[in-house]
C-alpha positions, 0 to 999 in steps of 0.5 A: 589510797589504802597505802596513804591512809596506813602512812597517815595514820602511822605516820612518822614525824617530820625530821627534826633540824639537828642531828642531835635529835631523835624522832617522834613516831605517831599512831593515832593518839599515841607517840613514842620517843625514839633516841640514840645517842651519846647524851639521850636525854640531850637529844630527847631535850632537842627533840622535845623543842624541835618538836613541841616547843617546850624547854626542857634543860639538861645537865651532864653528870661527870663522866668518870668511870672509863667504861663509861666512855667510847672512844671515838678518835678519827682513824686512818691518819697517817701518823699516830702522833697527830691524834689526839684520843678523843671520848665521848658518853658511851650513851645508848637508846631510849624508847618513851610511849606518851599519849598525845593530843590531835596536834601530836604534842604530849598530853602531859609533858611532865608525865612524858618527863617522869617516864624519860628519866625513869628510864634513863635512870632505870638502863643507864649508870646515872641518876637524874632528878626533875626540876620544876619551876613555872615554866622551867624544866630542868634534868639534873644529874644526882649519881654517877659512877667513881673511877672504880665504877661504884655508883656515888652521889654527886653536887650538879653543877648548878646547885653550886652556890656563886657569889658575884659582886655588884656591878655594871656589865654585859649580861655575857661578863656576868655569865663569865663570872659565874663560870670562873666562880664554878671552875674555882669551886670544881677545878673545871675548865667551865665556859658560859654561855654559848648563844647567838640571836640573829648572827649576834652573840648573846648577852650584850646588853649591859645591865647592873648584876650581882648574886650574893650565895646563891645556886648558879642555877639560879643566877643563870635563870635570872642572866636569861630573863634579863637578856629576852627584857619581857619578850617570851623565853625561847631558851634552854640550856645543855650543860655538857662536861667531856672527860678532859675537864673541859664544861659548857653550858650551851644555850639552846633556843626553841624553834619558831613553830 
């Protein structure tokens, strides 16, 4: 009984359902964080879902700087010329305390967020900035490191400024729309928006649309609303860029609880 009573109380959270996400551990009313990861705080976002139900977004700065990167190519083919090179964010661990409520959920999520990117910011080659709207939270990168390694200020993404002219479409098409205006502006190869609901691909409904100079940060958040029509927002997203020049913005959804 002695053992039950010390696992109780130091107890660790139950797994979360992706493998992308870290863990939660709990001794009495304070939590930490635990991440390791190519993209922590995409994995910290996942676990902060998976576990509290809240929606945090996150956006990848571009990775640049080569040793910024690890190779993860599959070894053991039998011929060199059938592998394509493969890298990922080199990434590494994160460890956050919070205090936390009797239900384990953080007593102040914006603090939690504050000290996630501080950090992220502080052990890692980038910077991140938090975005904070009513209910939407977003990590937005601000630096990164050139070809020669220096660190330099960046335009996010989603700063971006998109015009998309006025029309009758899927709410799906308006989202391609805005990923070809991205990919003209950057020269990326942009895709927008991976989703399903119930085995269905997001964005089917039609809708008239259009966006006249305005942040595609903005212009997604107002394609999300359209596409729940007054029901409670269960999305975030995961904007994610590989060193080929390939980008997705990824809809995630929070679990039901």
């Amino acid at each position: 009984m002695r053992k039950l009573c010390i696992w109780l109380a130091w107890g660790v959270a139950a797994l979360a359902q992706s493998p992308e996400a870290g863990r939660i551990e709990r001794n009495g009313d304070q939590s930490t964080l635990l991440i390791e990861s190519p993209r922590p705080l995409d994995s910290a976002a996942i676990t902060i879902a998976e576990q509290f139900g809240v929606r945090v977004s996150v956006e990848d700065p571009p990775y640049v700087y080569r040793d910024d990167l690890k190779e993860v190519t599959t070894q053991g083919a039998s011929t060199r010329s059938f592998l394509r090179r493969v890298f990922v964010p080199k990434g590494g661990r994160l460890e956050v305390r919070f205090n936390s409520r009797p239900d384990g959920s953080p007593e102040n999520i914006h603090g939690l967020l504050r000290d996630l990117v501080d950090k992220a910011n502080a052990q890692f080659p980038f910077s991140y900035r938090i975005d904070s709207e009513g209910e939407s939270l977003a990590l937005v990168p601000t630096h990164t490191r050139d070809m020669l390694g220096r660190t330099v200020e960046i335009m996010p993404m989603l700063d971006r400024r998109i015009t998309i002219p006025s029309g009758v479409r899927t709410i799906a098409e308006s989202a391609n729309l805005m990923a070809a205006e991205l990919s003209a502006q950057t020269g990326l190869r942009i895709s927008c928006c991976q989703a399903f609901v119930a085995g269905i691909p997001w964005g089917r409904m039609e809708m008239a649309f259009e966006a006249h100079d305005e942040p595609a940060r903005s212009v997604l958040k107002r394609l999300i609303e359209a596409s729940i029509e007054g029901r409670p927002n269960p999305y975030y997203w995961l904007q994610r860029c590989d060193p080929s020049g390939w980008c997705f913005i990824n809809l995630q959804q929070v679990p039901v609880r």
